[in-house]
N, C-alpha and C positions, 0 to 999 in steps of 0.2 A: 400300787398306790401306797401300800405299806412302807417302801424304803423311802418315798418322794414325805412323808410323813414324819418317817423316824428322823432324817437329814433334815427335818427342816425342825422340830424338835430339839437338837442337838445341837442346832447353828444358832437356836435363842437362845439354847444353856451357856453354847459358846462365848455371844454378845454381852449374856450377863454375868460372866468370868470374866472376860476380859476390857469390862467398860471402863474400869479407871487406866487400863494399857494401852493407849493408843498405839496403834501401826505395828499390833503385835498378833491380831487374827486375820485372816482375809478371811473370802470363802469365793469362787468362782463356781457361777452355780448357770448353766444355760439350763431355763423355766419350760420344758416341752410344753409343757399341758396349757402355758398363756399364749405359746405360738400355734397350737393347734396341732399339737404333734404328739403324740403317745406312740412310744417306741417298748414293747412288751422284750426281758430280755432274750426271748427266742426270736427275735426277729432281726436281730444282726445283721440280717442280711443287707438290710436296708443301711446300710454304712454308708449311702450318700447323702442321703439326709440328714442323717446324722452329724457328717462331714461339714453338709451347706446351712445346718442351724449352726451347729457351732462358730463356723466362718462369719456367719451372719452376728453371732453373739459377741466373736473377738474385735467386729470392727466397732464396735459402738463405742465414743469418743467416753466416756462414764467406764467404759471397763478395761480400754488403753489407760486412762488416767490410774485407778487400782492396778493395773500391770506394772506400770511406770513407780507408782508409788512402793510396791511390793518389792518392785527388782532393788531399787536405793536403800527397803531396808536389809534387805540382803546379799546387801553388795560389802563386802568384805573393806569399804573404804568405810572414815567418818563418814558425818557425825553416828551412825548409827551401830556400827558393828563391835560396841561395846557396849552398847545397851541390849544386846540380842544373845539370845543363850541358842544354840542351836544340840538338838538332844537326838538321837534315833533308836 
């Protein structure tokens, strides 16, 4: 419950970093604990559920749109990829 905490923590500090940047933070986050799943991480084993929430989480028309959205600012064409600093 500690890192489901500290990540959700870091993702307000995130939003309130980057609130005057639009289309400069994402965050893709599948919510176990609203689907009713707590996945402990010694239990890996269970990598189909894992699999079929995620699956479940990538179809939802709300996080294609943010996918869609994400990929155009990181698509190497205008308008966007000279407003974008990319760092590693």
């Amino acid at each position: 419950m500690e890192i489901a905490i500290d990540s959700e923590n870091t993702h307000r500090h995130m939003l309130y970093l980057f609130k005057s940047l639009p289309n400069i933070y994402f965050r893709l986050n599948v919510k176990w604990e609203a689907q009713g799943l707590r996945i402990k991480l010694s239990e890996w084993e269970e990598v189909g559920n894992v699999e079929a929430r995620t699956r479940e989480y990538l179809g939802r028309r709300e996080v294609n749109e943010q996918l869609a959205l994400l990929m155009k600012v990181m698509s190497p064409e205008p308008p966007y990829s000279d407003q974008v600093a990319y760092t590693m």
